[in-house]
C-alpha positions in Angstrom: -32.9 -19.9 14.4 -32.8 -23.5 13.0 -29.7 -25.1 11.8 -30.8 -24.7 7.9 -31.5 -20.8 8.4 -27.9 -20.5 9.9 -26.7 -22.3 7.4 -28.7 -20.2 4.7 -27.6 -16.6 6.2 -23.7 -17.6 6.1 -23.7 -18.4 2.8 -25.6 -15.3 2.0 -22.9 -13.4 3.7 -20.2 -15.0 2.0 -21.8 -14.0 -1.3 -22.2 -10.7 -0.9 -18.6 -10.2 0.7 -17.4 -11.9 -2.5 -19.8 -9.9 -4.5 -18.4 -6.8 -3.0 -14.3 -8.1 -3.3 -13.4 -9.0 -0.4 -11.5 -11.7 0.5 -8.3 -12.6 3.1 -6.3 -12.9 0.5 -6.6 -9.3 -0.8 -6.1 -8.0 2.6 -2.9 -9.9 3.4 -1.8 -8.4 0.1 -2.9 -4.8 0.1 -3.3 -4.5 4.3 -6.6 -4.5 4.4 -7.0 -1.8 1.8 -9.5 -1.5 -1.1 -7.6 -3.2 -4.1 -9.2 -1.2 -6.5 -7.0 2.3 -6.6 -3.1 3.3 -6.3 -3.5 3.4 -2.4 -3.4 0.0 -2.3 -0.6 -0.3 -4.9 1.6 2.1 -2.5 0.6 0.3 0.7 0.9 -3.3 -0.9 3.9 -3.1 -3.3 5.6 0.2 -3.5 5.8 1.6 -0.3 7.2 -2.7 1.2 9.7 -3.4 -1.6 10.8 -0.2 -3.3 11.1 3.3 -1.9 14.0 2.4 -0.6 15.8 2.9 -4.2 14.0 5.4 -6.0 13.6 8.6 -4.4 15.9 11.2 -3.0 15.7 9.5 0.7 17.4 6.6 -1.2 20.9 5.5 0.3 23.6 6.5 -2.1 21.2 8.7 -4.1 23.1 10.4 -7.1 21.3 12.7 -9.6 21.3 10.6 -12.8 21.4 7.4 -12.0 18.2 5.4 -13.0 16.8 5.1 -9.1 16.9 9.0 -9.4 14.2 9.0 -12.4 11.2 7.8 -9.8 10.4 9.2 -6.6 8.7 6.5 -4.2 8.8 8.5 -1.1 5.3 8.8 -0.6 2.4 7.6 -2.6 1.8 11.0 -4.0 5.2 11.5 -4.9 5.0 7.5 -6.6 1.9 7.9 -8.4 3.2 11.0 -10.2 6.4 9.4 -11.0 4.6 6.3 -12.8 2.5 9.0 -14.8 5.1 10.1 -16.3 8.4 8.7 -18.8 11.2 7.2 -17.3 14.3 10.1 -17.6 17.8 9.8 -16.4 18.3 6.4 -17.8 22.2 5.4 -19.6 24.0 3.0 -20.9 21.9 -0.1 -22.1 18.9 1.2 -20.1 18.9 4.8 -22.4 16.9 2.9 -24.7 14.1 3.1 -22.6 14.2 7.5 -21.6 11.0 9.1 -22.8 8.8 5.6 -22.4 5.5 5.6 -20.0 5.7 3.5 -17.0 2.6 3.3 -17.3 0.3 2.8 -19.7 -3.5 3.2 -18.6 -5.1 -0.2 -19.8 -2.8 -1.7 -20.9 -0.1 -3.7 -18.5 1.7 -5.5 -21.2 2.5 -2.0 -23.1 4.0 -0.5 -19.5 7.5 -0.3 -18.3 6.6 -0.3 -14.9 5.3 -4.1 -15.9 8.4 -5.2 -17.9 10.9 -3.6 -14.9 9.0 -5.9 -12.4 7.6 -9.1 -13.9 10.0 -11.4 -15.8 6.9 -13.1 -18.5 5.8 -9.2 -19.3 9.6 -8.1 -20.0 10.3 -11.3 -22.3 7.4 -9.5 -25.0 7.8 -6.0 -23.7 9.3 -3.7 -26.8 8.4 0.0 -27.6 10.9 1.3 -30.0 14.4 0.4 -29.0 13.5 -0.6 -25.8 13.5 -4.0 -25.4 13.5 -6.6 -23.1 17.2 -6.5 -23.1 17.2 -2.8 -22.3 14.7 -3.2 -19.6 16.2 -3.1 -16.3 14.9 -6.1 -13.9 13.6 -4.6 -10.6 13.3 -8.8 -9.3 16.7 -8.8 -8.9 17.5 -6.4 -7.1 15.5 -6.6 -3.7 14.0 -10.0 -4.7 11.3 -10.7 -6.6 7.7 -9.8 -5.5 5.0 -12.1 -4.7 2.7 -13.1 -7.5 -0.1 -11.9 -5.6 1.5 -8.2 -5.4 2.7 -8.4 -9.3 -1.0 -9.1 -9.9 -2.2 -6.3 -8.2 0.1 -3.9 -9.9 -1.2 -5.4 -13.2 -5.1 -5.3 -12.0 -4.4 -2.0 -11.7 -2.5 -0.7 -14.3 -5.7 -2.3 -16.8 -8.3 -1.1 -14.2 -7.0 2.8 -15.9 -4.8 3.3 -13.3 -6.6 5.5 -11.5 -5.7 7.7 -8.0 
């Protein structure tokens, strides 16, 4: 093959990966998973930076407590939490019982959002829940990456499908 053909095929290649979503980036972020579904979500986000607080598994678990209202054990277990409306909340945070964490669509309208990006909790209000009733996830095992806030986002307005 002549230098112009190689040339010709690699770019081709690059194309269609990019076509298809693929990228180094993506993989770093999700493990090499598809970024498209909650799998990825789990592997990428969830299952790295917060299991260890919500879920009965959780060190100094206590029925009640607002770690207790999701269950991040496993990514079954997490995407039927996020489903569902955040319970077992008190004091300031009460404001927020009976909301969706997540709200198929739309990132900007789910709690899940507002608990771990700081720009989507400054607008977030449904009811009296309210940005200052919110409680901010970023500080408590550190603040994730943009890249993984973006694919919890991506996913939430992809429908938030399994």
């Amino acid at each position: 093959m002549n230098a112009s053909r190689i040339l010709v095929a690699a770019a081709l290649a690059t194309v269609s990966l990019q076509l298809a979503g693929c990228s180094a980036a993506e993989d770093a972020v999700t493990g090499g998973t598809s970024s498209s579904g909650f799998d990825a979500v789990y592997t990428g986000v969830i299952g790295k930076n917060c299991n260890g607080c919500h879920g009965t598994s959780a060190p100094g678990y206590n029925p009640g407590e607002t770690e207790s209202s999701l269950d991040f054990t496993s990514a079954d277990a997490a995407y039927n939490s996020l489903k569902g409306q955040s319970t077992g909340l008190t004091g300031n945070f009460a404001a927020c019982n009976g909301k969706a964490f997540v709200v198929a669509g739309d990132a900007s309208k789910s709690l899940l959002m507002a608990s771990i990006e700081n720009a989507t909790r400054k607008g977030y209000a449904n009811g009296a829940c309210t940005s200052a009733s919110v409680s901010a996830m970023e500080s408590r095992g550190g603040a994730l990456t943009a890249a993984q806030v973006s694919l919890v986002r991506d996913w939430i307005n992809a429908g938030a499908k399994r």
